[in-house]
C-alpha positions, 0 to 999 in steps of 0.5 A, a space after each residue: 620500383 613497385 611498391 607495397 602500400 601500408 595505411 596506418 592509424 599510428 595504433 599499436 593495432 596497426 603494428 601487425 599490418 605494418 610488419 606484414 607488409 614489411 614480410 610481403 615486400 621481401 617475398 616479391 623484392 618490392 619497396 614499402 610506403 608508410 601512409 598516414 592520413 589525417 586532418 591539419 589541425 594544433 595540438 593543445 595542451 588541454 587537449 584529452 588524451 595527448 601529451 603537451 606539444 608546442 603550438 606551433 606543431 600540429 597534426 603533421 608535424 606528429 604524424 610525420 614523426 612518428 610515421 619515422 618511428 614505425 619505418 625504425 621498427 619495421 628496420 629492426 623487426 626486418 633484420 631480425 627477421 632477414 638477418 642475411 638480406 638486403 631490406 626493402 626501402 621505406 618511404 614515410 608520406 602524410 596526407 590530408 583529406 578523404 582517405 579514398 582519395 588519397 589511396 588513389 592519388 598513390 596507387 597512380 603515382 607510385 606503382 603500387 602493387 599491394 594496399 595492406 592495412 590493419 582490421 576495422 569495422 565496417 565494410 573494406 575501403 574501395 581501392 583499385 588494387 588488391 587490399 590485404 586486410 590484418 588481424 589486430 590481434 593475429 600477427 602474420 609471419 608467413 605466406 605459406 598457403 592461400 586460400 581463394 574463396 569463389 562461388 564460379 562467378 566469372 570475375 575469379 578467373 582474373 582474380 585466379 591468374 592474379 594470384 597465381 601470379 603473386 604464387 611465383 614470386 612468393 611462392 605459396 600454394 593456392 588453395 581453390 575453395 568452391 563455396 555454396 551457400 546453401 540454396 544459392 544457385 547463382 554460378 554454381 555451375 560455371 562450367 568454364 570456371 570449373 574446367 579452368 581450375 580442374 586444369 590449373 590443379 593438374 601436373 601443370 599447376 601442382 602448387 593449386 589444389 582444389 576442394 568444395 565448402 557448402 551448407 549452412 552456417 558457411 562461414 564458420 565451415 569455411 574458417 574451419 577448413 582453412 584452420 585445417 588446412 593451415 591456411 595463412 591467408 583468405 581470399 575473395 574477389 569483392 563485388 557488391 551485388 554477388 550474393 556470396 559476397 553479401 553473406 561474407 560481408 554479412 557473416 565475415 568482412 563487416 561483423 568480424 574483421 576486427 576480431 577476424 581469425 586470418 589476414 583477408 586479401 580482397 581483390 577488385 573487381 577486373 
């Protein structure tokens, strides 16, 4: 069965990465992988910070268990909030060594749909398949709207199929949003984009909706209309050398992903 891929540190800012995917594996009837990735190494007494664990423990052991106690609070956070519904199945996995590759080695082996993870500093892992990123400090609850932030470049149509995909087993409206950094012409004017999504928000499609944000100071214009627009999550498609992705990595993904303003979905380049 397909399965929703939550990485954890095992910190209580991890908790609303975790329970979000809980709530994402329910909307598409999927299970849950709890990952944890660390470094084999014992526990000491005199270590700073930690709480004495016989010597024969060590990072796994610990990890392991308290991977269960997050799969016991997601149990109960789930029928709290799905008091009628069966709850998706929970897996509990440790893995050692660079945590790129052990994302990888998952994705391939366990048919893995959705990577969710908590904010952190710096750029977003590479990962092969789409990676919603989660407030610390911003609990999500919902997936009523999607906002997809694109500037025409060719690679958003798959993006764009992807979610409207996803929209029918969540069901959410799709939000297009048509960014213009100011003096940047680089796809501005993709004609078969733009016609592609014209389509797409006509009678056939009425759950997308369309609309433009351009100027300076793009992203403040940019959390502005999604806060507006009750938007629950933000969505782009990453790829290293679009200019509109260097000034969201800039203004959004690496300055502020720790005290981002909305869960961020970021979608591999097809």
């Amino acid at each position: 069965m397909k399965t929703v891929l939550i990485l954890t540190d095992l910190s209580k800012n991890a908790l609303n990465a975790a329970e979000a995917g809980l709530i994402l594996a329910m909307q598409n009837q999927v299970n849950l992988l709890l990952f944890h990735s660390c470094v084999n190494l014992p526990m000491a007494a005199s270590y700073p910070g930690l709480s004495w664990i016989n010597e024969e423990h060590n990072w796994l052991d610990e990890s392991e268990k308290q991977l269960k106690s997050l799969a016991k609070h997601l149990q109960r956070f789930g029928e709290r909030m799905y008091p009628h519904e069966a709850l998706p199945t929970i897996h509990c996995e440790v893995g050692q060594g660079d945590l790129r590759t052990n994302i990888a080695a998952m994705v391939s082996k366990k048919q893995v749909e959705l990577v969710v993870m908590g904010g952190r500093s710096g750029s977003p892992i590479e990962c092969p398949k789409p990676m919603l990123i989660v407030a610390q400090k911003k609990p999500m609850r919902k997936l009523d709207k999607l906002t997809f932030a694109t500037n025409f470049n060719e690679e958003d149509l798959s993006a764009i199929q992807l979610l409207l995909k996803y929209s029918e087993y969540c069901n959410f409206q799709l939000d297009i949003v048509h960014v213009k950094p100011d003096g940047d012409q680089e796809q501005s004017s993709n004609e078969p984009i733009a016609s592609f999504i014209k389509e797409l928000s006509e009678e056939q499609h009425p759950v997308v909706r369309f609309t433009e944000v351009g100027g300076k100071d793009l992203i403040p214009r940019l959390y502005a209309h999604c806060k507006e627009t009750e938007t629950d999550v933000l969505a782009l498609t990453y790829e290293e050398d679009s200019s509109f992705v260097r000034l969201l990595k800039e203004g959004l993904v690496n300055k502020s992903i720790s005290n981002q303003q909305l869960p961020l979905l970021i979608l591999p380049k097809r």
